[in-house]
N, C-alpha and C positions, 0 to 999 in steps of 0.2 A: 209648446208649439204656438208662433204668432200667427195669425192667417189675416191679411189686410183687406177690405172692401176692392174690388174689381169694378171696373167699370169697361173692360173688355169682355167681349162674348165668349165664349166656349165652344169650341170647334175641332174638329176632328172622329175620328173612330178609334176605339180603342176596346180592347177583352179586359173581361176580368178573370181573378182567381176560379177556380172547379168547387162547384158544391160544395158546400163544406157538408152538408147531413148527406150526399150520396159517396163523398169521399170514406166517414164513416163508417160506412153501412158496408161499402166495396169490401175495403180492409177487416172488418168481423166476418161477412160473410168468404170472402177468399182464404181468413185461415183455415175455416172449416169446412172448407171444401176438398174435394182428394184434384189434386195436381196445380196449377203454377196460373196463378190469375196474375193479367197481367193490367193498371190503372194509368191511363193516361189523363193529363190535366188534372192531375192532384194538389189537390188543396195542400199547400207549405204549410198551414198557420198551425200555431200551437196545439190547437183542440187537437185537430187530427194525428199530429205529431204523439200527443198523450196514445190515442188510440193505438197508436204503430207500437211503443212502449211496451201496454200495457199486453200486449200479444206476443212481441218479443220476449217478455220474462215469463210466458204462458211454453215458450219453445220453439214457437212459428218463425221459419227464415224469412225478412220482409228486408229487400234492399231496393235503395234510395238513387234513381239516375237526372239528372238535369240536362236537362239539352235546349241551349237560350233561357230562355224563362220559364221553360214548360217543366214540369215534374211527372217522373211515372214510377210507379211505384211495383215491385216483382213481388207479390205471395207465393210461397210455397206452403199452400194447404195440408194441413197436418188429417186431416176430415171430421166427421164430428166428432168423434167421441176418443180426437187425438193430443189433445190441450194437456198438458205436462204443469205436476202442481210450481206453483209460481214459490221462488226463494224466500221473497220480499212481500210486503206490503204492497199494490197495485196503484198507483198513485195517475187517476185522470187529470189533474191540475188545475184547470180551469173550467170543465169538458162536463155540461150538464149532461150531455148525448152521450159519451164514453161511459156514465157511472150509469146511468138507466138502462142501457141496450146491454150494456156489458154484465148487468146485473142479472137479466133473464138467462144467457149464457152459462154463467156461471150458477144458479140455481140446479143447472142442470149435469155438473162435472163431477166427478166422481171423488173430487179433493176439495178439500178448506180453502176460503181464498179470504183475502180481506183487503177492500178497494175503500178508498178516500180519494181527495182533492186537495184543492187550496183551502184557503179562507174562506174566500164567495162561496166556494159546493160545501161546504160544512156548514153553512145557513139556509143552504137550498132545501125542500120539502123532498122527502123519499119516501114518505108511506103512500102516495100515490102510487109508486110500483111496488112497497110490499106487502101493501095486503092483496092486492089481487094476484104476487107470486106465494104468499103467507096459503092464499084460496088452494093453491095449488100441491101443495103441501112442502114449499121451496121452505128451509131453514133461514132465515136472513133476519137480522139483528141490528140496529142502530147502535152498535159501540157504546156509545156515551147517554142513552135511551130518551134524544133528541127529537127521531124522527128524521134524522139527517147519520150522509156521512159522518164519522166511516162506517164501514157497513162491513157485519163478518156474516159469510155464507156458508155453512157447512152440507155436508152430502146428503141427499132425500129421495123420496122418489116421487116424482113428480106425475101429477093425474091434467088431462083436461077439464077443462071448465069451460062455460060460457059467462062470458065477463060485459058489464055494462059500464061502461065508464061515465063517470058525475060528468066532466068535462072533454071536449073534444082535446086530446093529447098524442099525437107522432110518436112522443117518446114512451108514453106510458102503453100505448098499443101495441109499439114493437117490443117492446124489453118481454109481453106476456107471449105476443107472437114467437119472439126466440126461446123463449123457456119452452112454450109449446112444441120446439121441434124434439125434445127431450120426452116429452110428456106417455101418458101409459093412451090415450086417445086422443081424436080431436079436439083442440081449441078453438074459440070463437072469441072474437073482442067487437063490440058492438057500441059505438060514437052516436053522442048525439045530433054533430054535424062533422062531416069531411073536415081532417085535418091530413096533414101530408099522405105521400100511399107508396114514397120511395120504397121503403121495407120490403114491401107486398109486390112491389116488382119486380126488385133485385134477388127477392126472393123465388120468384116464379124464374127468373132468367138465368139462376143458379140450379133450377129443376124441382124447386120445393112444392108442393099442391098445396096451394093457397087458391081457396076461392071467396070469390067477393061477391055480395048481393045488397045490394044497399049500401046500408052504413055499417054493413059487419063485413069483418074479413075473419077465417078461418084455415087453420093450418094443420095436414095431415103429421102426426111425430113420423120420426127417424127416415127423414130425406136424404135419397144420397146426392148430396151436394157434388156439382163440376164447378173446374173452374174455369173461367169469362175472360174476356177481354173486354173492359168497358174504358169509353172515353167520359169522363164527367163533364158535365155543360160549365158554362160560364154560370156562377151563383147569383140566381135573380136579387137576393137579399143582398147583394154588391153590388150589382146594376143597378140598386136603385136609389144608392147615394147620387151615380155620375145622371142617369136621369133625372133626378129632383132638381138638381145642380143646373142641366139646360132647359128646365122651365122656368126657374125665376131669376138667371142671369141674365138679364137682356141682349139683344143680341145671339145667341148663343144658337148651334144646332150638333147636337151629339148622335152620335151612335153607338149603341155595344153591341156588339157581334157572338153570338154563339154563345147566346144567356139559354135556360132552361126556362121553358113554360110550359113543366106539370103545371093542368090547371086546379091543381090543388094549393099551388104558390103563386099563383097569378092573380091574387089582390090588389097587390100595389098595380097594377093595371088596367084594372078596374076603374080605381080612384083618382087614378089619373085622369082618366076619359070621362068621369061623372062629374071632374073639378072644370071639364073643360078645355084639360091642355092638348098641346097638338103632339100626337101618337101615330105612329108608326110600326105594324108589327112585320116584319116579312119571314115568314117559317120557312125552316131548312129540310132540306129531305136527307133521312137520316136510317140506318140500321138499327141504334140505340133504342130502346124503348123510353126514355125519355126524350120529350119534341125538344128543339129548341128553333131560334129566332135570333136576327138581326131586330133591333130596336132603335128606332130613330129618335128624338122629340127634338124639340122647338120652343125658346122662350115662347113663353103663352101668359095672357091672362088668365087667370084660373078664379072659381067662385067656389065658393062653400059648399059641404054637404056633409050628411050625414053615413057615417060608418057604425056599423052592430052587427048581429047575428052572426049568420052563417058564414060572411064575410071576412069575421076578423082573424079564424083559426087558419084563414089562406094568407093573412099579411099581421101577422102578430110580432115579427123583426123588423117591419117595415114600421113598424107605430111611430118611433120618434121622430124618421124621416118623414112619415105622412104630418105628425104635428108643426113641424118647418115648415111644409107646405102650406098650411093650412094658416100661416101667419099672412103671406103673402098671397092671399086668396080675399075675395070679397064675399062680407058675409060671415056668418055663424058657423064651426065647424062644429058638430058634435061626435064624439069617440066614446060608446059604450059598451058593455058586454065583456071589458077588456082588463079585468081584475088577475087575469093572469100576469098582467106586464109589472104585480107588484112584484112576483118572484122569480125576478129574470136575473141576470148577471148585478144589476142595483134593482129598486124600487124604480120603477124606469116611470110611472106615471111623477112619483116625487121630482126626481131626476129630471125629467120632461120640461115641469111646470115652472120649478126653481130656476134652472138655467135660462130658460125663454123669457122668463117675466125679468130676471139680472138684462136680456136686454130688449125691454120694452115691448115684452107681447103682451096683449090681453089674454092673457088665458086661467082659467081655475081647473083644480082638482074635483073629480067625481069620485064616488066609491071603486067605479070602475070603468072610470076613464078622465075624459076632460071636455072642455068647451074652452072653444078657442074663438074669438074674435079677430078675423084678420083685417088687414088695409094699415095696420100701425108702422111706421116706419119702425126697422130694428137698429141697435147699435150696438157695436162690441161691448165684450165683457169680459172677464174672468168664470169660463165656464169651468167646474169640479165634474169631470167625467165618470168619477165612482171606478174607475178602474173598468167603469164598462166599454166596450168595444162599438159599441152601436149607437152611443151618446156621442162618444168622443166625434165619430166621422159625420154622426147628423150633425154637430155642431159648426164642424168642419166645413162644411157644405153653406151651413145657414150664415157663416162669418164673411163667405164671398159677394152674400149681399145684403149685407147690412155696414152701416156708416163705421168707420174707424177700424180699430184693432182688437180681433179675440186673440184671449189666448186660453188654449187647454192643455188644463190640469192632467196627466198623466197621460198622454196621450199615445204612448208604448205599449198600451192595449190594443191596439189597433193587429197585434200582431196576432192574436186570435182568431180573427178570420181575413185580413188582409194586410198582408207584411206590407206589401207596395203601395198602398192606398193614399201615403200624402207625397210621392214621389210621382202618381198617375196624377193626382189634382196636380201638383206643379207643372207637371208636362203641357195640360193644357190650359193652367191660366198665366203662363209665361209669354 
């Protein structure tokens, strides 16, 4: 894919795809729910696609309707303890979300099951979810005795625990939280900062006693799940390509409509406002239990600042778009605390740094993050996307204002969480 330097604004409104982690979460919990959940504004893209799969060879009826551009998607919940042993091998594909959440699930099923991925999830880390489902007395086994995918799970019986987790992890607190619904007592999973709390919602909105006190959340076993009708928001982690995009195109005023701001994911908006840019939130009123918002911004000058702490487990998809930013920004950016973005879909701090400096940022690598020196004029490159999905589109973004021509390497990743994503950039810089 070529993407050439604009010297047009960026104008319009426009939605994005539906959550992709509430997308997720809908479809596991609607299988096991007793009766027919119904998903509007379903995330198309592959990950979740994996998810629908992997449910499907479980037994679950899950059919697929379009209507324009919108996707909704029909469970017919088998309920908990309805999952029918799979033929096959369970294969998430790409889907760090599908192998972790799907994993506590199945810790808890009464048959063998044996889940893997692609390439990328068979380098990704898993002992983060099996020792604390190992705690539990879940059977699960790294195949090839990696630490990684593939993972074989056989039958156990599963106890509560209270769990402390090293790092703040969505994925690693739900996959204990779902095992927990299986468990012989209550579970607890207890973070050192807020990291997502989808799980714990859709959990409570399916009927589950989940209660939350701080930074723990806890879940009563053997829920009887109903099943919902949920609309998924617009995925802030895809808003915040087209927003980056109307702060440092000149010119430019955007809006996305009916984005999701749990403010458990509302980082990148944060940092937009501490950089300076001009923001816009207007909340929607809503029955969902997740809020959401029309979001406006405005080419804006934007200055440096500093990102760490408790902040970044709220914008940790958002890092390489925040490092774009952070080019075209006056001043020092600092990004720390952020050692998880080694093991993401690429080494994404690698990824980060290499492609940005190919066109002319100042920036260097940290143990666990980077520093950025912005105000440098950028210029096209040959960017290597890594087959990741969140490289390719920051790049994407960052090529519209920068001198000459990028082009990115593999950029058919993109379909992982947004089929449409350089078909919406062409709309509006055409």
């Amino acid at each position: 894919m070529n993407i050439q330097h604009t010297t047009k604004g960026l104008r319009g409104e426009i939605t994005v795809p539906g959550d992709k982690s509430i997308s997720h979460r809908a479809v596991m919990l609607g299988s096991l729910a007793n009766g027919t959940t119904v998903i509007n504004h379903f995330l198309n893209g592959a990950d979740c696609l994996s998810t629908i799969d992997c449910f499907r060879k479980m037994g679950v009826s899950i059919r697929m309707e379009q209507h324009d551009k919108d996707h909704r998607v029909i469970v017919t919940g088998t309920g908990l303890h309805g999952l029918n042993v799979p033929d096959c091998i369970l294969d998430a594909g790409n889907s760090g979300t599908t192998v972790r959440l799907l994993s506590g699930i199945l810790a808890g099923q009464r048959f063998s099951s044996r889940l893997t991925g692609d390439a990328s999830i068979q380098r990704r880390p898993m002992k983060r979810i099996m020792q604390p489902l190992r705690q539990m007395g879940a059977n699960i086994v790294s195949v090839h005795d990696t630490g990684c995918a593939p993972l074989q799970i056989c039958p156990s019986r599963l106890r509560g625990i209270s769990y402390h987790t090293p790092v703040a992890s969505a994925q690693v607190k739900s996959s204990i939280l779902f095992a927990g619904m299986y468990a012989d007592a209550k579970t607890s999973v207890t973070e050192p900062s807020a990291s997502r709390n989808h799980s714990e919602l859709m959990l409570r909105q399916f009927g589950a006693d989940v209660e939350i006190n701080g930074q723990t959340a806890s879940i009563t076993p053997e829920p009887s799940l109903q099943a919902q009708h949920i609309h998924v928001p617009g995925d802030i982690s895809s808003a915040a390509y087209f927003l980056a995009a109307g702060l440092i195109v000149p010119g430019s005023e955007l809006t996305v409509k009916n984005v999701g701001i749990n403010p458990t994911r509302t980082g990148i908006l944060d940092v937009i406002q501490m950089m300076g840019g001009q923001l816009s939130v207007e909340t929607k009123e809503s029955e969902q239990l997740e809020p959401t918002a029309d979001i406006t911004v405005k080419s804006s000058s934007l200055h440096a600042c500093t990102i760490h702490g408790p902040l970044i487990p709220r914008l940790i998809d958002e890092i390489p778009m925040i490092a774009v930013l952070a080019c075209f920004a006056s001043g020092t950016t600092i990004i720390r605390d952020a050692a998880e973005l080694k093991v993401k879909e690429s080494n994404r701090i690698d990824s980060i740094v290499t492609n940005l400096q190919a066109m002319g940022a100042d920036i260097q690598p940290t143990d666990d993050g980077m520093i950025i020196r912005g105000g440098r004029p950028l210029h096209g490159a040959v960017i290597d996307s890594q087959m990741d999905h969140r490289i390719a589109m920051s790049f994407a973004v960052c090529a519209l204002a920068a001198e000459g021509v990028t082009t990115i390497h593999d950029d058919a990743c993109v379909r992982i969480s947004y089929p449409d994503f350089f078909d919406t950039l062409h709309l509006l810089n055409r």
